[in-house]
PALO-93020 format. One line per 5 residues: for each residue x, y, z of C-alpha. Coordinates in nm, 3 decimals. Layout:
N
X,Y,Z; ...
END
This chain:
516
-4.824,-0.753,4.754; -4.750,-0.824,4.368; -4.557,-1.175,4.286; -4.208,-1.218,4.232; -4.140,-1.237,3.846
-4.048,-1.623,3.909; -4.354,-1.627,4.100; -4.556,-1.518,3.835; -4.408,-1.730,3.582; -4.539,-2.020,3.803
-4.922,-1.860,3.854; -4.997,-1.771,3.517; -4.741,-1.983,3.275; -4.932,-2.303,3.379; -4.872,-2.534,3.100
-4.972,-2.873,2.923; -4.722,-3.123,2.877; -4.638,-3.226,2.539; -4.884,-3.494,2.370; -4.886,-3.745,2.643
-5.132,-3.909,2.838; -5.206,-3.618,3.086; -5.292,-3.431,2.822; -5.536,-3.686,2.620; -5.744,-3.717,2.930
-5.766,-3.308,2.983; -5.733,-3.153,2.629; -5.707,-2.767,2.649; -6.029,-2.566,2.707; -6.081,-2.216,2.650
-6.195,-1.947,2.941; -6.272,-1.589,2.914; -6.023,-1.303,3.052; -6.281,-1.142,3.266; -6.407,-1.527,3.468
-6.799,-1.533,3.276; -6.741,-1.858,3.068; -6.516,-2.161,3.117; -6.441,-2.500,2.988; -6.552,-2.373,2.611
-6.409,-2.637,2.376; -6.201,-2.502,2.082; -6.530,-2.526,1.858; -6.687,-2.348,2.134; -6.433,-2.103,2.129
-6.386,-2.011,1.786; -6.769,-1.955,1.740; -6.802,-1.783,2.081; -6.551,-1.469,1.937; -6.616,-1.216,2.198
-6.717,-1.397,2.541; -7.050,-1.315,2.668; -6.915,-1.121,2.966; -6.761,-0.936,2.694; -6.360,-1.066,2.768
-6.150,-1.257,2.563; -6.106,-1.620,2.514; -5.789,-1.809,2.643; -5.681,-2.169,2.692; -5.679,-2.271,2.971
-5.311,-2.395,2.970; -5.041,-2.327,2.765; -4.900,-2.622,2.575; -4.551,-2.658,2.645; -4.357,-2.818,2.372
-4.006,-2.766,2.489; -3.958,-3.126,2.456; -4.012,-3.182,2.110; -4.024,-2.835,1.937; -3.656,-2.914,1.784
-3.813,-3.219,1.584; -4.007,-2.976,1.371; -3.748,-2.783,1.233; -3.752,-2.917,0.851; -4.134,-2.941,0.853
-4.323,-2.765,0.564; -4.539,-2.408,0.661; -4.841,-2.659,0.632; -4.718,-2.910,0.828; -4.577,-2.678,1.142
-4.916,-2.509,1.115; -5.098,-2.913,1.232; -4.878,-2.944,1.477; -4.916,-2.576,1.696; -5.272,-2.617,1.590
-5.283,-2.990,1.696; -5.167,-2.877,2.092; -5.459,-2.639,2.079; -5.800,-2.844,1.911; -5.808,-3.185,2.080
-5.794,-3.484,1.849; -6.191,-3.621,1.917; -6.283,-3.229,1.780; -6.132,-3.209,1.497; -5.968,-3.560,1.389
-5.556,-3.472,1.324; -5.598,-3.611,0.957; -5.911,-3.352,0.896; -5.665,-3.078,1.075; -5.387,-3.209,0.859
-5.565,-3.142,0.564; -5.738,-2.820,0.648; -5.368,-2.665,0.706; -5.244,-2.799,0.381; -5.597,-2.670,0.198
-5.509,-2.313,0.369; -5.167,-2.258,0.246; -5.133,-2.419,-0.099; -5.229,-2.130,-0.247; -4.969,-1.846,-0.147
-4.752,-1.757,-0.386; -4.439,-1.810,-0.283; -4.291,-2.178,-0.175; -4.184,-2.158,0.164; -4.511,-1.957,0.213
-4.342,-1.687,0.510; -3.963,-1.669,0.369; -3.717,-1.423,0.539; -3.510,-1.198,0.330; -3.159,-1.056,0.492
-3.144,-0.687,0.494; -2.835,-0.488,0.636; -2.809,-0.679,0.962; -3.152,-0.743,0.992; -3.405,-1.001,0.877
-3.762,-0.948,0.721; -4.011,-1.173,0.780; -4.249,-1.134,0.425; -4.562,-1.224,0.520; -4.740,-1.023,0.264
-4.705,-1.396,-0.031; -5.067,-1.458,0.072; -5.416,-1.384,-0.169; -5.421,-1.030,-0.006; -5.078,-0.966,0.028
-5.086,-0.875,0.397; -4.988,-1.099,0.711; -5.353,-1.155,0.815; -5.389,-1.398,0.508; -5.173,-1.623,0.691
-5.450,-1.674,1.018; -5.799,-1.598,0.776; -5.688,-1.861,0.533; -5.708,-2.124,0.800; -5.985,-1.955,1.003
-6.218,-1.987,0.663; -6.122,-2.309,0.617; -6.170,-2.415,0.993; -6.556,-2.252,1.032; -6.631,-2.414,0.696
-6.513,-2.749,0.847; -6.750,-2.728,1.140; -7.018,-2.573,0.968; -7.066,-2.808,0.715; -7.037,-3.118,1.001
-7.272,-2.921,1.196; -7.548,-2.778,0.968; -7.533,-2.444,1.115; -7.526,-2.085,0.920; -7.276,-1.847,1.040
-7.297,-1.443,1.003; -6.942,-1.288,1.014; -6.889,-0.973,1.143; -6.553,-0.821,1.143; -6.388,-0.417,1.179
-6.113,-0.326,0.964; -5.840,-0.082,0.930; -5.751,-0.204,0.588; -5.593,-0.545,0.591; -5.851,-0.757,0.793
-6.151,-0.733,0.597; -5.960,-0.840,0.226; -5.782,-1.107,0.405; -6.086,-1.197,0.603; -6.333,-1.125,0.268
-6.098,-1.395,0.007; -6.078,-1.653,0.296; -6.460,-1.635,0.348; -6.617,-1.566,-0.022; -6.818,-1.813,-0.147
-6.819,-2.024,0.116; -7.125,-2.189,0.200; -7.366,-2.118,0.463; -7.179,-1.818,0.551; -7.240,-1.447,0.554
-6.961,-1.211,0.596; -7.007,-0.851,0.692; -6.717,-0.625,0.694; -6.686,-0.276,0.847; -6.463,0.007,0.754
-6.373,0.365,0.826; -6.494,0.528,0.571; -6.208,0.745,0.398; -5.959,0.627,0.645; -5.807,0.301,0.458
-5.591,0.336,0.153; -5.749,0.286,-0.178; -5.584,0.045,-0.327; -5.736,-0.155,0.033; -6.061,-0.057,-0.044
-6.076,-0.167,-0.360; -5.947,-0.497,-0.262; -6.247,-0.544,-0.036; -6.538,-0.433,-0.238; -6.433,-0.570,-0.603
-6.545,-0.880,-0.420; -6.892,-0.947,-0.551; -6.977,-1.271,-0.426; -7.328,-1.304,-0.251; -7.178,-1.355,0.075
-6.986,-1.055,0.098; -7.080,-0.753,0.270; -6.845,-0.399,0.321; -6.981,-0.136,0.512; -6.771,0.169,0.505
-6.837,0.352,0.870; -6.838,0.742,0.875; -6.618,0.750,1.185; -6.288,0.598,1.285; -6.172,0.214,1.307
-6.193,0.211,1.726; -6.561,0.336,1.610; -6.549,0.029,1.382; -6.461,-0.155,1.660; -6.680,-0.076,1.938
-6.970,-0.158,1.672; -6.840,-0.474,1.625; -6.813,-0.528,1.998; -7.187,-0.366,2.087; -7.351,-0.661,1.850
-7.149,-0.920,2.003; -7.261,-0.774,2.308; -7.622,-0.787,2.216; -7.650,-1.196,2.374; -8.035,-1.229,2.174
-7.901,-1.109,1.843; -7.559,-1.275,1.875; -7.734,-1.605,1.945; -8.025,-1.515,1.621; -7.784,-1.452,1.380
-7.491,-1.736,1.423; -7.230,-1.431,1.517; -6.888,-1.539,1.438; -6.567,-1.313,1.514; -6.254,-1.291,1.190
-6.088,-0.979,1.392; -5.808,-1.142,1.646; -6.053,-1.103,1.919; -6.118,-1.478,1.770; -5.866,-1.699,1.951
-5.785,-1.870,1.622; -5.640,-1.569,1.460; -5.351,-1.573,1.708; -5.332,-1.941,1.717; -5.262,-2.002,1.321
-4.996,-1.686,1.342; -4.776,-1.881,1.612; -4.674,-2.055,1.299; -4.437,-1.797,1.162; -4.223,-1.742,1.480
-4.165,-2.131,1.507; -4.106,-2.141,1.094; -3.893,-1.818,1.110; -3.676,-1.962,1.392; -3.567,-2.270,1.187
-3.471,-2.043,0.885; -3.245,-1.863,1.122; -3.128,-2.111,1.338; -3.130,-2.502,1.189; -2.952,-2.622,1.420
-3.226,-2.476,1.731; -2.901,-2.361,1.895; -2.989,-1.998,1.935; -3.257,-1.712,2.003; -3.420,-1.532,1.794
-3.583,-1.113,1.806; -3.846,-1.011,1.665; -3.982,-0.681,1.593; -4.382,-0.631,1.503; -4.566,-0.349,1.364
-4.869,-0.380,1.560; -5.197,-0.194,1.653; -5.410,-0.439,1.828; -5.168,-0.628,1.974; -5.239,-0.970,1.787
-4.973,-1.029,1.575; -4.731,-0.968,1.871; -4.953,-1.196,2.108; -4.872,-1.485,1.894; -4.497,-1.398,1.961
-4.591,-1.403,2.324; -4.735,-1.741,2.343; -4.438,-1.886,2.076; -4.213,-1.777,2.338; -4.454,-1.912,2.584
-4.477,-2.283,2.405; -4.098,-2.279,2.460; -3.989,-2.123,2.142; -3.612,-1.943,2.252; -3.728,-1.580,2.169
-3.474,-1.304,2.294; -3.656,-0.994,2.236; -4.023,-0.912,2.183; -4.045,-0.527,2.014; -4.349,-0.370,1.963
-4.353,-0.077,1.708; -4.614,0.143,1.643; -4.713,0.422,1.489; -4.782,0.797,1.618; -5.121,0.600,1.801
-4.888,0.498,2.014; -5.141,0.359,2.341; -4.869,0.032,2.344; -4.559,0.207,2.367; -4.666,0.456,2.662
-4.755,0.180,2.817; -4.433,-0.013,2.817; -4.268,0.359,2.882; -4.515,0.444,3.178; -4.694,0.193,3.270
-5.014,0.385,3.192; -5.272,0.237,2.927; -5.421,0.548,2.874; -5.683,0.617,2.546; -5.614,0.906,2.282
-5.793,1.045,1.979; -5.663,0.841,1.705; -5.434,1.019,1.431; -5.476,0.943,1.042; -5.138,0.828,1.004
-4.960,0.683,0.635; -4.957,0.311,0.784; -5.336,0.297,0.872; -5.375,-0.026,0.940; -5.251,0.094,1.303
-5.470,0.376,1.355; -5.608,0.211,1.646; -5.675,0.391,1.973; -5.760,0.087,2.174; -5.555,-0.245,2.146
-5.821,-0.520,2.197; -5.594,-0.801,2.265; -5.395,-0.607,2.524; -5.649,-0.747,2.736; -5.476,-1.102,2.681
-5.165,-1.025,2.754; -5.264,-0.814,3.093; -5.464,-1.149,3.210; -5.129,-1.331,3.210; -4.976,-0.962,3.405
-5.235,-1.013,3.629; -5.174,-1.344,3.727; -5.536,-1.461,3.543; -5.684,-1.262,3.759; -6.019,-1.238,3.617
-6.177,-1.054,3.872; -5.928,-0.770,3.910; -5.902,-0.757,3.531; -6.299,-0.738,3.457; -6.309,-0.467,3.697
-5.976,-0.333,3.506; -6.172,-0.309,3.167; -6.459,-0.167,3.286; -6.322,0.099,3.481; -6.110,0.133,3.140
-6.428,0.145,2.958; -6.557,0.438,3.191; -6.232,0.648,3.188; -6.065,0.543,2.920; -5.729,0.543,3.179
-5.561,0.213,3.316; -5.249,0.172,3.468; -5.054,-0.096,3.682; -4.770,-0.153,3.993; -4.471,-0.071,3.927
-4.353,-0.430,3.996; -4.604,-0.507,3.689; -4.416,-0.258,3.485; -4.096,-0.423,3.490; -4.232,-0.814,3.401
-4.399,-0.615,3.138; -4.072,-0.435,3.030; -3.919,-0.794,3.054; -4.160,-0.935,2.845; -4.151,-0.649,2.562
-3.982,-0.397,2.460; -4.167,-0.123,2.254; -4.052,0.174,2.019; -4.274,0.432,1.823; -4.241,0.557,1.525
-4.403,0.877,1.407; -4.471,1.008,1.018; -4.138,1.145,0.954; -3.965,0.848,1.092; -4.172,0.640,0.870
-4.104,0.825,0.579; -3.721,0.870,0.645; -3.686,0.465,0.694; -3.859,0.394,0.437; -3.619,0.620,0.218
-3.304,0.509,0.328; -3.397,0.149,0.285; -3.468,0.203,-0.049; -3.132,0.393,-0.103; -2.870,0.160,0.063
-3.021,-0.162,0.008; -3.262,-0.081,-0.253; -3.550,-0.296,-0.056; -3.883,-0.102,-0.068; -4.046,-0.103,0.287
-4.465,-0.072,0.347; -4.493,0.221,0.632; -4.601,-0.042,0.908; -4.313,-0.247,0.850; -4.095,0.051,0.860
-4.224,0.115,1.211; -4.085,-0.224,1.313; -3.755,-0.125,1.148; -3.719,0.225,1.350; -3.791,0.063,1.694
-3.543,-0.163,1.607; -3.250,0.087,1.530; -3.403,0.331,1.792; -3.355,0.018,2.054; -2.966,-0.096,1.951
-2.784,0.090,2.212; -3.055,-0.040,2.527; -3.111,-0.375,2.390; -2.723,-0.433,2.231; -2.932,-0.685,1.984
-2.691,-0.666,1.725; -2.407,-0.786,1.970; -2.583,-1.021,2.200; -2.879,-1.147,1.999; -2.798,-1.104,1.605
-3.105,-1.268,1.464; -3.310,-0.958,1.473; -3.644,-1.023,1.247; -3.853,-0.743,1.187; -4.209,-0.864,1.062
-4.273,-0.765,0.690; -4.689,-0.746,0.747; -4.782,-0.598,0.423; -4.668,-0.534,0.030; -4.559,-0.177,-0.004
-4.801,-0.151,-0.341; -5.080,-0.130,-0.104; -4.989,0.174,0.034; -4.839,0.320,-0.276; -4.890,0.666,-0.176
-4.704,0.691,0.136; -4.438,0.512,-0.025; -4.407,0.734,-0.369; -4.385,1.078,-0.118; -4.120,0.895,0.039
-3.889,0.748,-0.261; -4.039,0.928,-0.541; -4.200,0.647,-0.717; -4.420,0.374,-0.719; -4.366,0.046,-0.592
-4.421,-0.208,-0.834; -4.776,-0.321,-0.813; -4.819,-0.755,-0.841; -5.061,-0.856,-1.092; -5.284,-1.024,-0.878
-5.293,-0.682,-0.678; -5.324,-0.480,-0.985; -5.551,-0.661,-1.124; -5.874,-0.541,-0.875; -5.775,-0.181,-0.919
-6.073,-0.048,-1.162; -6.246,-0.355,-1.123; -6.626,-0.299,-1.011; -6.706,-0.235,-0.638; -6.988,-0.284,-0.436
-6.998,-0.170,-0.042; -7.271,0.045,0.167; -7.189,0.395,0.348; -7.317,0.362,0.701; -7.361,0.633,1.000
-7.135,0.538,1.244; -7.413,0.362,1.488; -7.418,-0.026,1.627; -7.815,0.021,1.550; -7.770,0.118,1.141
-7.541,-0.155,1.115; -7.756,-0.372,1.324; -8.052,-0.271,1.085; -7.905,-0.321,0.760; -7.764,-0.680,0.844
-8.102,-0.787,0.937; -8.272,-0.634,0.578; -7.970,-0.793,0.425; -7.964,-1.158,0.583; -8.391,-1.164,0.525
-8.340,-1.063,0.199; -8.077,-1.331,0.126; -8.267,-1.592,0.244; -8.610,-1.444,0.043; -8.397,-1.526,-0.273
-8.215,-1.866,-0.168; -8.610,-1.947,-0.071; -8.704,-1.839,-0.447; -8.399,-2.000,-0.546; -8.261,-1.693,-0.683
-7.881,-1.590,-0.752; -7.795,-1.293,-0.777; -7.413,-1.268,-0.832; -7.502,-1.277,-1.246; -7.669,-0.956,-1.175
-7.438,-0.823,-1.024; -7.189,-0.857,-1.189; -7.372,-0.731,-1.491; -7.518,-0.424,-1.301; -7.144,-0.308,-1.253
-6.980,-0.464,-1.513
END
């Protein structure tokens, strides 16, 4: 018999009390969603990526800050980023002056001020989260993720080999907060043909040693389940220090709780509201972090998830069926994504952290590529989100009218998150009962410039720093779309990296001059 939604919220919102001393003597550990590891610290955790039994890792408890979330509300970006980060990475790990520091190293250099600000559109609110290196959201998690395996690697002595998929705005976000870095080598895989190219040449005008883009001849899911097959692989995971940048890495979704807290207290500085969001989203992560903001005690309304014609998310919230499609080539292609990895977070919690039913879930998933739930699970799930999906002619048609009435140019995922919005007013009554309706600005329109010039006939104007990659020098490797090329050709790379750090060679002069 399936749990009473109250029920539930007792079985699987287990939380920590605010800094006190219950939680000093148990600081949070980290567990996979399918019951193979437990008790991972966060280092633990952060290295581990995808768990061995091939789940994803959780904390054990979720920190509940109801008590003291209010005192935060004139803290800087930096600052509110220590203390979500703070509930999660126990003091004797990573010492809160270190953390401090590493927040304040990862944001100083985004470009505008209040690093996320929120910019009032018609009677809506976009969140611009695209003021980073990269101009896209994920700057705001890879920043601090760079910074963070840095931190332990250099305290540690231990070499790290980053592997990561991409659908276009992972692997530059993950690629600036990772180049140079020492100690690290970062290997970055994309579908080939299938990410814009002004995203493309983001990621390989980076030239540094470390870097490494692969472009896949297949799809991103293909990207994906490459990514997951090596992690898989427990011997070569273990030889070659692999370490996760796609939110399968519990510290992606950690460092982008940040933005619903820092959001909130734009909207509401006196904390005596709620506050909607709406989030363009293809593997679930961005979202996720809404779910455990809301979790932490954060007074969320509405949860929307928006997505594009690869809509697996949204017939899931309609039917209650998690069912796997080919994936479309759509104009917002960061979510061309066919499978959702961190779904499987959010249906540990719908299962009650049942890791047993869930393992058996995924694989069964994994076989079929159908999985569906109770109808009692349906409706938490519809309480929990609400979803809307927008498909090209939508996209196209917001992003038009934006740009006539309020002469704001949209990116296309962003104008997903505005559709499901106005396709949701008359079910949800937002606009009446909860007003602060934020809709998640996750990229800079000039990276999709295409898409946007079919829509509005022009352009959008291109940043400098953006511009300034655009016929600069590449350097990436086309791939067959195979776990064991990619396998092969980060061993031949890796030995021959360390044959010239042996010789003492560097080869970034040549290069640079080779292409330059």
């Amino acid at each position: 018999q399936a749990a009473s939604p109250a029920a539930t919220r007792l079985i699987s919102g287990r939380c920590a009390r605010d800094r006190g001393s219950a939680m000093a003597q148990n600081p949070i550990r980290y567990r996979s969603t399918r019951g193979g590891a437990s008790g991972l610290t966060f280092e633990q955790a952060v290295f581990e990526g995808l768990a061995p039994d091939g789940g994803l890792m959780v904390p054990d408890v979720i920190p509940d800050v109801s008590a003291t979330w209010k005192s935060w509300k004139d803290l800087s970006f930096a600052d509110l980023a220590f203390e979500i980060a703070s509930r999660y990475c126990a003091d004797d790990e990573v010492p809160h002056a270190d953390l401090k520091a590493l927040m304040e190293k990862s944001y100083k250099g985004f470009m505008h001020p209040e690093v996320v600000p929120s910019v009032k559109v018609g009677d809506m609110y976009i969140m611009e989260l695209f003021h980073g290196p990269t101009f896209a959201f994920k700057d705001v998690a890879l920043q601090a993720l760079g910074n963070i395996y840095e931190y332990f690697l250099k305290r540690n002595k231990r070499r790290l080999t980053v592997l990561g998929a991409t659908s276009g705005d992972t692997g530059g976000a993950a690629i600036y907060g990772l180049r140079g870095k020492e100690n690290v080598e970062c290997f970055i895989l994309f579908p080939e043909g299938r990410v814009s190219k002004v995203q493309q040449q983001q990621m390989t005008s980076v030239l540094d040693d470390n870097v490494h883009c692969v472009a896949v001849k297949g799809t991103f899911d293909d990207c994906q389940d490459i990514v997951k097959a090596l992690f898989g692989d427990l011997d070569f995971k273990k030889q070659y220090g692999l370490g996760a940048v796609n939110s399968i890495n519990w510290a992606r979704i950690m460092f982008q709780i940040t933005y619903y807290f820092s959001t909130y207290f734009k909207l509401c500085p006196n904390c005596d509201s709620t506050v909607s969001f709406s989030v363009p989203t293809g593997n679930f992560g961005d979202i996720l972090a809404g779910y455990y903001a809301k979790r932490m005690g954060l007074p969320i309304k509405h949860l929307i998830v928006a997505t594009n014609s690869n809509d697996i998310l949204h017939r899931f919230f309609t039917s209650g069926n998690y069912d796997k499609h080919p994936v479309q080539a759509t104009c917002s292609p960061s979510m061309d994504i066919g499978i959702s990895s961190n779904f499987e977070r959010y249906l540990f919690y719908l299962f009650n952290e049942d890791a047993k039913r869930l393992a058996e879930a995924m694989e069964n998933f994994k076989k079929t590529g159908k999985l569906s739930v109770t109808k009692p699970e349906l409706e938490r799930a519809r309480a929990d989100f609400g979803s809307g999906c927008a498909n090209e002619k939508a996209i196209q048609d917001t992003v038009r009218s934006w740009d006539k009435e309020y002469n704001y140019c949209l990116d296309p995922h962003t104008a997903c998150g505005v559709y499901a919005v106005n396709e949701l007013r008359g079910s949800l009554k937002w606009e009446k009962e909860a007003p602060n309706m934020v809709v998640l600005g996750t990229a800079h329109p000039a990276k999709f410039g295409d898409c946007v010039k079919e829509a509005i006939g022009r352009f959008p104007e291109m940043p400098p720093a953006l511009g300034a990659c655009q016929n600069a020098p590449t350097r990436f490797e086309v791939l067959e779309n195979s776990s064991q090329s990619v396998r092969e050709h980060m061993e031949n790379t890796v030995a021959r990296r360390e044959k010239q750090a042996n010789e003492g060679v560097c080869v970034c002069f040549g290069i640079r001059k080779m292409f330059g």
